[in-house]
C-alpha positions as CSV (number, residue, x, y, z in Angstrom):
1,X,-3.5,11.9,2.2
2,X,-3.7,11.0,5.9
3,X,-6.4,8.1,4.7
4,X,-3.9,6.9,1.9
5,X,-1.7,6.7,4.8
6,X,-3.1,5.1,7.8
7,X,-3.9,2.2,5.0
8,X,-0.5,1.9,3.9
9,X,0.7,1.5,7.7
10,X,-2.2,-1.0,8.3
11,X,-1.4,-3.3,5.9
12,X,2.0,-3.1,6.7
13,X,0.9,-4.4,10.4
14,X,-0.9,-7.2,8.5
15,X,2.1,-8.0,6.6
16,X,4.1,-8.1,9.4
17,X,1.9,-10.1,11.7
18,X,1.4,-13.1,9.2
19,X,5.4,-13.0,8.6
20,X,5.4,-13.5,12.5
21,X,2.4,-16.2,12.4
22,X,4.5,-18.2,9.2
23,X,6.3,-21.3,10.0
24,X,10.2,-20.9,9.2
25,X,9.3,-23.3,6.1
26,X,7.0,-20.2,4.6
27,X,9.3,-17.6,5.9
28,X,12.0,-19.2,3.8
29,X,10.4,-19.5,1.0
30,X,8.8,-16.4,1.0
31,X,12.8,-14.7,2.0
32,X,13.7,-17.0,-1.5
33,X,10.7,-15.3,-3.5
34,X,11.9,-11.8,-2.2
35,X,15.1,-12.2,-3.2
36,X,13.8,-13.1,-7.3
């Protein structure tokens, strides 16, 4: 459980920190592909 966890908050970090790194191009297509 704490394992299952700790990996679900990592690779929300990761997920975060490339949405940071993206260009505003990616960011808005990837904001289009969310909303789908």
């Amino acid at each position: 459980m704490i394992v299952y966890l700790a990996y679900t908050i990592r690779v929300d970090a990761i997920r975060i920190i490339s949405m940071r790194r993206a260009s505003k191009k990616e960011r808005k297509i990837y904001e289009e592909y969310l909303q789908d």
